[in-house]
SEMI-694263 format. One record per residue: x, y, z of N, C-alpha, C in turn. Coordinates in steps of 0.05 Angstrom, whole numbers, plus 5000, padded with zeros to 4 digits. Atoms other than C-alpha are relative to their C-alpha. Example, Ala and Ser with C-alpha at 12.3 -4.5 7.8 and 13.67 -1.06 7.14 Angstrom:
SEMI-694263
501849765000524649105156501850245000/498449764999527349795143498550225014/
This chain:
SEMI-694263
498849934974235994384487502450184996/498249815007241094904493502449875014/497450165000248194774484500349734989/499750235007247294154450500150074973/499049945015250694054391498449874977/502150185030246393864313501149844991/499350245015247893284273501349865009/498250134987250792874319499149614980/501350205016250692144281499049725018/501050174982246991654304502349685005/497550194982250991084351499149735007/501850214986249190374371502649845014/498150234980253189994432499649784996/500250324989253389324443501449925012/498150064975254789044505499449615000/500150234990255588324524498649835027/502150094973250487954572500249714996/499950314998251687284589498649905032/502850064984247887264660500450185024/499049824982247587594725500049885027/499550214973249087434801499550205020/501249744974245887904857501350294994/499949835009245688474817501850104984/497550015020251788404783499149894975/500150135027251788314707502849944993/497850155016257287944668499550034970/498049964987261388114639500050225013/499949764984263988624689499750264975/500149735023264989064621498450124998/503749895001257489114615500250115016/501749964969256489284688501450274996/497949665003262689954674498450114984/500149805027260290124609496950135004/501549934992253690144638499350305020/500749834979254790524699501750254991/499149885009258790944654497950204983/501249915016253591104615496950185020/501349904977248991284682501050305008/498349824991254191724705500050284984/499749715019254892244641497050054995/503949955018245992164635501049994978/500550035031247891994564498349854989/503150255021242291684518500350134979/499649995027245491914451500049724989/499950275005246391184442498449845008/501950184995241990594430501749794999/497850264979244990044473498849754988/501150284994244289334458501549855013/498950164985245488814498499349714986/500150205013248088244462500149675021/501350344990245887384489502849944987/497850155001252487064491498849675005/500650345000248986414503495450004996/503050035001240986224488499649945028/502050114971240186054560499050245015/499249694984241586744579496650035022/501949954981236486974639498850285002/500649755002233587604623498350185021/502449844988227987754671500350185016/499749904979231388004726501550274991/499049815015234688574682499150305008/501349794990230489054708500950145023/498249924981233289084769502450075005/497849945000239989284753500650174978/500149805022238489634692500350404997/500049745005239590444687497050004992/503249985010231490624679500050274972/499549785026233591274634502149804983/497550065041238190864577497749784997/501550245013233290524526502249744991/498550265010235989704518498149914981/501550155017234589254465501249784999/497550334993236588484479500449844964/499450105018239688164417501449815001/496950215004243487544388501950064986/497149945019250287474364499650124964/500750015026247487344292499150234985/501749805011243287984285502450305012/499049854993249788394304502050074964/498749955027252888844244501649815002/498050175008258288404207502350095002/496949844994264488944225499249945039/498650034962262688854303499849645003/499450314997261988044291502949964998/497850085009268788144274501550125022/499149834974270488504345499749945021/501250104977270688394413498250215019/501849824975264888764460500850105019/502649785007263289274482501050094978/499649945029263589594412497850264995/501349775012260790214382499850074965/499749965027258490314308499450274993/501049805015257190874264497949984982/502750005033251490904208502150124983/502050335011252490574154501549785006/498850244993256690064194502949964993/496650025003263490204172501850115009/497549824980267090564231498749885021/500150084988267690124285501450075032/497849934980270390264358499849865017/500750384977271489564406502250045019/497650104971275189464473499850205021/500749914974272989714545500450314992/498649725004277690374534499350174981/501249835018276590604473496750074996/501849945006269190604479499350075018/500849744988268490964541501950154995/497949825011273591394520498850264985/502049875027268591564462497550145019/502849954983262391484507500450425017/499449674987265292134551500350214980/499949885023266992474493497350094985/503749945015259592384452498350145027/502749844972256392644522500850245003/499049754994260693264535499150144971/499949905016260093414455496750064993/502549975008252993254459498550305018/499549764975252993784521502150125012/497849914988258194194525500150155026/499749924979256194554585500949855026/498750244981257993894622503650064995/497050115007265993984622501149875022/498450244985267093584683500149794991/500050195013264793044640502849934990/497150005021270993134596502350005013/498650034978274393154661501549765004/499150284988274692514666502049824980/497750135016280192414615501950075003/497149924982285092694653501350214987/498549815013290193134638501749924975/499750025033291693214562497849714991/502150115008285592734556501249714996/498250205003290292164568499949715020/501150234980286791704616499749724985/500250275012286390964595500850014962/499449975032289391184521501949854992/497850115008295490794520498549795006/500150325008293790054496500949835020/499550134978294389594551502149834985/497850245007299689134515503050175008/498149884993303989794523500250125038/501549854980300790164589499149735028/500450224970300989654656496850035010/503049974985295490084682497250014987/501450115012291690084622498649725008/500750295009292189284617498749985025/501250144976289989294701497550085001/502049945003284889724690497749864985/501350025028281789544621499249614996/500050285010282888774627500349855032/499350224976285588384692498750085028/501549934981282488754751496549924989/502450245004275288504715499649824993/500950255000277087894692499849815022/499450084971280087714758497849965021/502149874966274288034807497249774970/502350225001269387564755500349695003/499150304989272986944763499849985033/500349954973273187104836497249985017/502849944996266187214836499149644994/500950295005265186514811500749825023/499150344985269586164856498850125035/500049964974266086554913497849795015/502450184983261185964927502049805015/497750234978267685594958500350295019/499249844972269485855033501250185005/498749794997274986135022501750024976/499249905036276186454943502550095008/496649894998283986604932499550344986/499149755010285587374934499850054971/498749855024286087634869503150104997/496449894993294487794851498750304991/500049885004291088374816498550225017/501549754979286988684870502350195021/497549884973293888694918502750174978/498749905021297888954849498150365014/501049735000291689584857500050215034/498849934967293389604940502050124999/497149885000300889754924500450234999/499849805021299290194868499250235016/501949854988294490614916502850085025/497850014982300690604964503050214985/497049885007306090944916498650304996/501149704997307191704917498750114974/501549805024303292144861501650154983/499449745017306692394800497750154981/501149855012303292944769501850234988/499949825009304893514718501250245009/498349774984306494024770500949945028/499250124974309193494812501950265030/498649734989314594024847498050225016/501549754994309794564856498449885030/502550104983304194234894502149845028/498850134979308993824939502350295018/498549724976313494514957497750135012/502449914979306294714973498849865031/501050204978304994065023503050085015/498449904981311494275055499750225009/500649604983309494975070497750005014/503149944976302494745100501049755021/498750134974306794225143501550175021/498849824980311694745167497950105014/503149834986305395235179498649885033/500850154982301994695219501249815022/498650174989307594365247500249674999/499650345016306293645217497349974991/501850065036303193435152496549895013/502550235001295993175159499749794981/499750225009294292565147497849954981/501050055014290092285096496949945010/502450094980284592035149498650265005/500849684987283792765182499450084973/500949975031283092995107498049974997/501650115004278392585090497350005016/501649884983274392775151497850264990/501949755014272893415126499950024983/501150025028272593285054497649865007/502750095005266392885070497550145023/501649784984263993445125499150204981/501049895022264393835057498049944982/502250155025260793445017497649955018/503050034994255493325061498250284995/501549774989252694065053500050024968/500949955034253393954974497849824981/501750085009247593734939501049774974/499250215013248093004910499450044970/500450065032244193094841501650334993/499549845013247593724828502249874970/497650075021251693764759503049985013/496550084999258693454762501750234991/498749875004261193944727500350275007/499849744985259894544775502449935022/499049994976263494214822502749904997/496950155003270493994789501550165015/497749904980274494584825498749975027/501550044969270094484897501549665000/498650244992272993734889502749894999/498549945008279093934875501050035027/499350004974279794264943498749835021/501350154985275193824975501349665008/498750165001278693184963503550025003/496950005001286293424952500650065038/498650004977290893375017499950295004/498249725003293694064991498250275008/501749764996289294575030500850254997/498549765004293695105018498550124986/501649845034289695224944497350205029/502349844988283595495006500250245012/499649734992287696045026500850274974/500349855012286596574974502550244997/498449854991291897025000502049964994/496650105001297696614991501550164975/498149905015303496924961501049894973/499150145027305396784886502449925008/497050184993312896634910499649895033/499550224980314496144958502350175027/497549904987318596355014501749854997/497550145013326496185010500549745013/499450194984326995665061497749774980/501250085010321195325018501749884972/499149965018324795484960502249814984/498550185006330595184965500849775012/499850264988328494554994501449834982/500450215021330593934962498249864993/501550145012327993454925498749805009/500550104994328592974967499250025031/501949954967326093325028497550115000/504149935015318893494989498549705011/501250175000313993115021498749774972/500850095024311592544973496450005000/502249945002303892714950499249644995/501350284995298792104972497650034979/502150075015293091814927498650125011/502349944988287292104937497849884987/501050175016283891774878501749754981/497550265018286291134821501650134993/497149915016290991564785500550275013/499149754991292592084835498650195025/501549784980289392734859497550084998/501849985012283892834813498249734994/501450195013277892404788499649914980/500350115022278692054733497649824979/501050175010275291564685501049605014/498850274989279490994719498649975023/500849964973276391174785496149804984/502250095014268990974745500449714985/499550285014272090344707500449805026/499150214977275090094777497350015022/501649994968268590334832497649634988/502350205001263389774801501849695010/498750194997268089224798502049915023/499450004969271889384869497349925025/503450074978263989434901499849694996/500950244990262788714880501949805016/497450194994269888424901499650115040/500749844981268188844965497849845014/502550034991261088584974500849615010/498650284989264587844976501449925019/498250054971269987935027498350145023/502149994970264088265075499649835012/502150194993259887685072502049755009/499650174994265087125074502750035006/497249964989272087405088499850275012/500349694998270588045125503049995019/496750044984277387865169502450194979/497349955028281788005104499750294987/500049795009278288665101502350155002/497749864978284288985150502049924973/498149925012288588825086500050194981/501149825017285389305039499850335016/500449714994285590005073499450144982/500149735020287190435020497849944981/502650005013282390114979497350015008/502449894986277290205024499750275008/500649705005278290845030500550174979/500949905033278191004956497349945000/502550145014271590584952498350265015/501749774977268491105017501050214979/499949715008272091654978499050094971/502349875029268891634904496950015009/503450024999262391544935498850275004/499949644993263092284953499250094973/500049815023263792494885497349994986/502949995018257492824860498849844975/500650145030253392404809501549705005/499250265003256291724837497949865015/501550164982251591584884496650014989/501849985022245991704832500349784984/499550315022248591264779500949825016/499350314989249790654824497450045014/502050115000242990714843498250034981/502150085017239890724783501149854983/499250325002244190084768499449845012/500350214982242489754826502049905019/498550034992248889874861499450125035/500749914971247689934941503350025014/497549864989253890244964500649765030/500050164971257189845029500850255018/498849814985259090255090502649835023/497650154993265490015108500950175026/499149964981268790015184502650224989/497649935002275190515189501749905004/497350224995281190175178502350125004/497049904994287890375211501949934977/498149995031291990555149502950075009/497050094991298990335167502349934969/499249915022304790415127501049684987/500150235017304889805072502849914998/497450115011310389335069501049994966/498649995028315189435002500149814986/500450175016313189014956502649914966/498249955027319188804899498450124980/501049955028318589104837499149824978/500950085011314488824782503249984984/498149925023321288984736502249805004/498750154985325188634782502149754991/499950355009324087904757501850074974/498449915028326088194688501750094994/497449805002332088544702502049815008/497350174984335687924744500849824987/497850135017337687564684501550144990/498549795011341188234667502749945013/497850004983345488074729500649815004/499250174995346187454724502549824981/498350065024350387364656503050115008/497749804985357887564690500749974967/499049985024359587374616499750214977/500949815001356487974595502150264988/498849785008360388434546498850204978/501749735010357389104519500050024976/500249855022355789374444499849764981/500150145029354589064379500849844990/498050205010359888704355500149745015/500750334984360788144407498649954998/502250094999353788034404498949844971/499850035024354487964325501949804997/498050275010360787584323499549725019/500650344980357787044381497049894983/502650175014351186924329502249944984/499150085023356186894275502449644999/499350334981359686304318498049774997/502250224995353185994317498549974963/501750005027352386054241497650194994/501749815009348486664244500150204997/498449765011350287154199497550274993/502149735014346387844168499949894969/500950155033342687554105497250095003/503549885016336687904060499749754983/500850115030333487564013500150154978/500549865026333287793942496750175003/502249865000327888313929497949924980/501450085022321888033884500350224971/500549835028321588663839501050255016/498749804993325989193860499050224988/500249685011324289713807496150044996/502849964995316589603817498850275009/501449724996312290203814497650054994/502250075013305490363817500550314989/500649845023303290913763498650255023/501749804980301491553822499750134988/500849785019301292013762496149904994/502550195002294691533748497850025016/501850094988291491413806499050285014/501749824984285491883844501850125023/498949834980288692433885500249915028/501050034966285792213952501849655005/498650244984289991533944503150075007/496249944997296991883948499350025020/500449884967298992054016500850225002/499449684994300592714001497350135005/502549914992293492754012499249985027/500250094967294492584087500150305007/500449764983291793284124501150065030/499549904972295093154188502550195004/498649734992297993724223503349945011/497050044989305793694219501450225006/498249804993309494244250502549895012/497250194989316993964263501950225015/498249894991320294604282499250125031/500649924969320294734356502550355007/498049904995324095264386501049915028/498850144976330095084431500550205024/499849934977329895244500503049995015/497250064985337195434528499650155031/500049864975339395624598500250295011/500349645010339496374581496950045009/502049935000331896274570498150015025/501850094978329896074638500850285021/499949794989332596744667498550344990/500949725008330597254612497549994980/502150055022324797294555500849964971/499550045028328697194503499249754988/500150355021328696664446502150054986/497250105023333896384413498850104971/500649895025333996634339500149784976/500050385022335895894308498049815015/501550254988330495394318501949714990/499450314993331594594324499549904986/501950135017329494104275499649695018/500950214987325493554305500849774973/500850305009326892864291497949854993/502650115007321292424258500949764987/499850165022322491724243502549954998/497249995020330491894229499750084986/499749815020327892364181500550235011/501149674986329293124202498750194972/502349875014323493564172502250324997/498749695006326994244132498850105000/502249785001324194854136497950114986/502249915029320194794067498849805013/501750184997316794154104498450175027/500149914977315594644168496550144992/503049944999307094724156498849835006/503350094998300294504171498549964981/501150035036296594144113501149744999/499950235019298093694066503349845005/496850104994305593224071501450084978/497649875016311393564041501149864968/499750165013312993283977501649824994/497250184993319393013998499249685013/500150304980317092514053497549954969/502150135004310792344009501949894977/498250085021315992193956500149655017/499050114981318491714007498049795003/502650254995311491414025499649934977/500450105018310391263965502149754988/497250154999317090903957499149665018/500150224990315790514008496949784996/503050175001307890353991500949774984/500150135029310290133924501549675012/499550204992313989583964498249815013/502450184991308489314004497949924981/502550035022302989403951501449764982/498950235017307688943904499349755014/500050234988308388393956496349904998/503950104994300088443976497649924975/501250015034298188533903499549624992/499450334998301287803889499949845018/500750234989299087483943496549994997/503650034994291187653948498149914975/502350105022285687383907497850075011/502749864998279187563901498549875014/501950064971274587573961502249945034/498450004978281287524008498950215014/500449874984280687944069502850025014/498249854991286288434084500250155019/500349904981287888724150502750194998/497549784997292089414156499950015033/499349934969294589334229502250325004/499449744999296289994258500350184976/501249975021292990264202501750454994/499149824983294991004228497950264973/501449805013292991554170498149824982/502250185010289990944124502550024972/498450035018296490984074500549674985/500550205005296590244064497649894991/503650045004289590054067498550154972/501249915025287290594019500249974973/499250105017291590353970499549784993/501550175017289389703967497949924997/501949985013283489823971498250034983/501149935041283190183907501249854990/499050245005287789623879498349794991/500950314999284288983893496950165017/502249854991277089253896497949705004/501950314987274688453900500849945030/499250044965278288463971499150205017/500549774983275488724027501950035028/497149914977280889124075498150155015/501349914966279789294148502450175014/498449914987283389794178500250075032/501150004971284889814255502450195013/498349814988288390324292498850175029/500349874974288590584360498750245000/500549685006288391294342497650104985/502949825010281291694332500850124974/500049805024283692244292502049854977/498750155034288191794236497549954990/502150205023282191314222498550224993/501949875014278691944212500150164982/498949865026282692294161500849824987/501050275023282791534128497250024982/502449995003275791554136498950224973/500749785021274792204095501550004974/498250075031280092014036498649804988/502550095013275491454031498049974994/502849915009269291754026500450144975/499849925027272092173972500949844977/499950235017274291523934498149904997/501450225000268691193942498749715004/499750274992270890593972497849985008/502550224987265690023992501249695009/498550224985270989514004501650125025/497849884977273689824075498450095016/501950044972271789774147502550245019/498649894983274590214199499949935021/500350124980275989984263502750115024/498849964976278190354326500549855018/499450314983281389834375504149945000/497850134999287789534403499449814985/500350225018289188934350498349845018/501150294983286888434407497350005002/502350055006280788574397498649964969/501350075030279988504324499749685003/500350325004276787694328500249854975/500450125026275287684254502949834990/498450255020278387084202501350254976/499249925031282787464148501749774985/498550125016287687244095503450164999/496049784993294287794096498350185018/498549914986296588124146501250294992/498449765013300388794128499750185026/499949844993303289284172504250264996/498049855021307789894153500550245029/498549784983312490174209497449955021/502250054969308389804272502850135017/498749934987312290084322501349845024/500350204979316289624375499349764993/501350254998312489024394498049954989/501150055012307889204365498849754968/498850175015310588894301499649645007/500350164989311188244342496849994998/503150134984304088264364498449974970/500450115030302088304278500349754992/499950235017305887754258498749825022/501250224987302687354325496949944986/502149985001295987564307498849874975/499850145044297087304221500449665010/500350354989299286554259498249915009/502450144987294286454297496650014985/501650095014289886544242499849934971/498750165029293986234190499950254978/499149815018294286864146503850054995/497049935006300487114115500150225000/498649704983304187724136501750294979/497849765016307388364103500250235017/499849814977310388724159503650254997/497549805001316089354158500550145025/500450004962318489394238501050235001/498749804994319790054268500449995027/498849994964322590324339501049775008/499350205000326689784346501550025034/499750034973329390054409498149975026/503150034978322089974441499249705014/500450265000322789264439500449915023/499350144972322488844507498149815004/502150224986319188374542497650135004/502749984998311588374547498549785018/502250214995306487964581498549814987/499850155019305787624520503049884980/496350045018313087624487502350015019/496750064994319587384506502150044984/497750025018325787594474502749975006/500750125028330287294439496949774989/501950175004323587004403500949684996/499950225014326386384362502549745028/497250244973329885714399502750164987/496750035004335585844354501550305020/498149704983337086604379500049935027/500250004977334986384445502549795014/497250154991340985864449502650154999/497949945001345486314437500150325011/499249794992343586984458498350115027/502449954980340587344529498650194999/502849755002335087764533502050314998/498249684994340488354557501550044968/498850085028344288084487498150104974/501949995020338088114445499550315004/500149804996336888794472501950204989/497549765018343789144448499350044975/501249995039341488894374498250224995/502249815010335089264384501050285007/499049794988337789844420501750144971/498349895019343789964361497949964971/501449895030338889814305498150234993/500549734995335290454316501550164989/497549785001341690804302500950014960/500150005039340190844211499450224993/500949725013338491564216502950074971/498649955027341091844148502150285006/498849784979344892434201502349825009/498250014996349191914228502049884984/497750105011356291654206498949714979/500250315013356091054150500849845006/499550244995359390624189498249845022/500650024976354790684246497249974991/502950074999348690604205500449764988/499350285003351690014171499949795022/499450164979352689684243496050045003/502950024995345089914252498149854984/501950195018342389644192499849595004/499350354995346188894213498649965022/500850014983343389044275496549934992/503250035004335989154250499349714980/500050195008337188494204499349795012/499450254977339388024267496549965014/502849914989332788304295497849844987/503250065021328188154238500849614999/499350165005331687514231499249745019/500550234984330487194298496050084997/502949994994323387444293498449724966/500550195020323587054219500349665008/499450324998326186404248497649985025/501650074977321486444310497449914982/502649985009315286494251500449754995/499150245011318485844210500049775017/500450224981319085494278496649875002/503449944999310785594267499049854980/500750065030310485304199499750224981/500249835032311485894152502450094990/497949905013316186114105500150244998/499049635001319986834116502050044988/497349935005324587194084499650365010/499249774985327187804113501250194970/500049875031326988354049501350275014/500449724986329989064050499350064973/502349765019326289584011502049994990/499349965017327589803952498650274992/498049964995330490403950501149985026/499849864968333390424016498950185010/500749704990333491174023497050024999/503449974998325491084029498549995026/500349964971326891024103501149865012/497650124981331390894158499249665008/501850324992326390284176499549864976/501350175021327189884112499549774990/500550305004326389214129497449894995/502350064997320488784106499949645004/500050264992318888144139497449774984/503750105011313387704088501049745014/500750334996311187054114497349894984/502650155026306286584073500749805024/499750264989303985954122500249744969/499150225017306885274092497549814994/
């Protein structure tokens, strides 16, 4: 077929089937990833659908099934041994050792293998938004991620269960996606497009409304042919759906007139949803339509009263149905669209902020005095001072003169360019450029102008990584035995992992990392080694299920860090972690800080926050007294996170590298359970 690309490698899904309920499959994941897979006509991939229980009910499968994607029903047992170790939906590679698990990341992929498989499709690729950034941030960091990716379908299937009682309780997360659908639109060329909705208000003498809009976006669409390609029609839905009709007058002037001009900011109309994340159609818009239709199809039948609180989401549900290629793939799922009454869309009462709750112990401490020191000398009141442990083997080194090229990390290919040029207020009037560039920050390292290429890592920093491997590798060395199972959390280029890989070649290491393109310049360092002990595995941690033995991560970022050493307790492994971004640190939907009772008797969240905030501050640029205060700072830090582990049953000691200068971040936190 033309335009399709050769050697594409062959793919196998697996989705999760545990049973179904008037045409709904469970989990909802299945039912997205499915109708996801309707939507791009992809059949590069051979789907299975994995029996979460022997009772499972297969027959009726037919009926809700996509008739173009070949299935194949399977048990747990007969699923590779890297996705037993994952949570579903999941994507492998041939020969089983590049893994990719968790809602996001595998349509993420899915859109991706369809556009690459057909590139003449680029609406396809559309659907990852601008800079391809749709559902990419990790729901532990990303709200809308986590509403998307996790709580809007676990919610709408629990919901679904309890709908055999009268009257099922709301969902919090359905009236969370009401709000959301309610706040104004930032976008990219936010400014632009909104001085444009004021110039077609003046024009017309007041704004149209989203209703009238919507009118003739679907007077448009009726005259456009349903099966056509999606991707003819991304700029036609562009103006077809956006408020901003202005883009249909061809004529318009490149400058704005002055009264336009020099509106303010805050006299720019604010731009309304038109889709989940905005103006455009996304992939969110396709994760949220299956799983809104069934939550939808419930309050018809037995709460249709409670519709009148849902507007906007009823008219998102009426308004993707428009979009070419939706009303296709939801019927060759088995999805029968509803036709919902018009609902008077009235302006939504202001709901507090989610942030809110988390901010009013900020204001509630009047005791509350600013910076470092107080915060240091009131633990030191409480007997808690800045204390390392001794370092096991300070002058430890492994032999890199020795070892295969491809295990240094100067063998890491990713593309570092650090020098930017700086943009001053000169530049925004004339074409010049400044003649001194900037050196970007990295880390608290700044990159010199001999590190300023594309290629291989400078030999300075790899100096550096190496420095610091030699610290972790020591600790992991001496703890693992043969047949342990090692996990490189936020695995990132595969610097950790590859190393002990080749190391301890009786252990087999798993590396897991968010990021495509790292595991895949891992991936290729260890094909040229040879490794056969090492799994790859695209995925937020929370989905890695598998049993290991260590733990190890090197510069997790934030909370991340946190969410490592949770993930080593809860399955009794021991830990070798080195924390970075320390000012990233906050409260989560899983974490509270201060973690430990003891910090928590003595310090408040706003308290625990200065620590992290000033330990940040170790770049090797500023003052020594001010990275000294940072380093005590990054100590206090590691410290309550050490006593929170011990409260667990394990023994920590809080290490700094050896040398220092091997990086501003050179704390290492090991725990071994007791």
């Amino acid at each position: 077929m033309k335009g399709i690309k050769k050697n594409l490698t062959e793919e196998y899904l697996y989705l999760d089937f545990s049973h179904q309920i008037e045409g709904c499959i469970f989990p909802l994941h299945t039912s997205v990833t499915l109708f996801l897979l309707s939507y791009c006509d992809c059949k590069i991939f051979k789907v299975c659908l994995v029996l979460t229980g022997e009772s499972a009910d297969t027959s009726l499968l037919k009926n809700v099934l996509s008739q173009h994607v070949e299935i194949q029903i399977i048990s747990r047992q007969e699923l590779p041994l890297i996705v037993q170790n994952c949570c579903l939906p999941a994507v492998v590679e041939s020969p089983d050792s590049f893994c990719r698990a968790g809602l996001a990341v595998v349509l993420r992929h899915i859109v991706q293998r369809a556009y690459d498989a057909e590139p003449s499709k680029k609406g396809i690729l559309e659907l990852l938004g601008f800079k391809k950034t749709c559902l990419k941030a990790c729901a532990e960091v990303s709200q809308w991620t986590r509403l998307c990716e996790l709580t809007i379908p676990l919610s709408i299937e629990n919901f679904l269960k309890e709908s055999c009682d009268q009257h099922p309780a709301i969902p919090t997360e359905i009236l969370q996606l009401e709000k959301k659908l309610s706040e104004p639109v930032r976008v990219h060329n936010d400014d632009k497009l909104r001085r444009q909705k004021l110039k077609q208000q003046k024009a017309a003498g007041a704004g149209p409304t989203l209703a009238q809009e919507k009118l003739k976006s679907q007077a448009h669409m009726q005259e456009t042919s349903e099966d056509q390609d999606p991707s003819s029609q991304s700029l036609e839905l562009q103006v077809a759906f956006s408020k901003l009709t202005v883009q249909e007058h061809p004529a318009a002037p490149n400058r704005e007139p002055a009264h336009i001009r020099r509106a303010g900011a805050c006299a720019l109309p604010p731009l309304e949803h038109v889709f989940a994340e905005g103006l455009y159609f996304t992939l969110a818009d396709l994760v949220l339509l299956p799983c809104i239709h069934h939550f939808l199809v419930v309050i018809c039948k037995k709460l249709s009263k409670r519709l009148v609180e849902f507007p906007l989401l009823a008219a998102w549900y009426q308004r993707v149905q428009e979009v070419p290629g939706v009303k296709t793939a939801a019927s060759r799922c088995g999805i029968q669209f509803l036709h919902l009454p018009e609902l008077p869309t009235t302006s939504i009462e202001q709901h507090p902020k989610f942030s809110e709750a988390a901010g009013a112990e900020e204001h509630s401490d009047p005791s509350f005095i600013g910076g470092p020191r107080p915060t240091m000398t009131k633990l030191m009141e409480k007997g808690i001072e800045v204390m390392f442990s001794p370092h096991p083997c300070p002058a430890w080194t492994l032999d890199w003169n020795r070892l295969p090229a491809a295990v240094s990390p100067k063998e890491d290919t990713m593309n570092r360019t650090f020098i930017f040029r700086q943009r001053t207020s000169t530049q925004h009037k004339t074409s010049e450029r400044p003649t001194q560039p900037y050196v970007r920050r990295w880390r608290g390292w700044s990159a010199t102008p001999k590190e300023v290429k594309q290629g291989k890592m400078s030999s300075d920093r790899a100096l550096r990584k190496q420095q610091q491997l030699n610290n972790l590798v020591y600790v992991v060395t001496h703890q693992a035995r043969p047949g342990d199972r090692i996990v490189d959390f936020c695995s990132g280029g595969g610097h950790v992992g590859i190393v002990l890989a080749h190391m301890l070649p009786s252990c087999q290491v798993t590396l897991i990392e968010n990021k495509e393109l790292s595991l895949i310049r891992a991936k290729k360092r260890s094909d040229e080694l040879g490794l056969s002990n090492i799994w790859f595995i695209q995925a937020n941690m929370e989905y890695f299920t598998g049993m290991f033995n260590i733990g190890v991560a090197l510069h997790a970022c934030g909370v991340a860090t946190d969410m490592v050493i949770e993930h080593c307790i809860k399955t009794r492994a021991s830990f070798v972690t080195c924390p970075c971004c320390y000012g990233f640190v906050q409260n989560t939907s899983k974490f509270s800080f201060p973690k430990s009772e003891q910090f928590k008797k003595t310090l408040s969240y706003k308290e625990h926050m200065i620590l992290c905030r000033f330990a940040d501050q170790t770049a090797v640029q500023l003052p020594p007294q001010r990275r000294l205060i940072g380093k005590q700072c990054m100590c206090l830090v590691d410290l309550d996170r050490a006593r929170a582990a011990e409260e667990r049953g394990y023994s920590v000691q809080v290490i700094s590298m050896e040398p220092e200068s091997c990086s501003p971040k050179n704390n290492m936190i090991v725990g071994v359970p007791i």
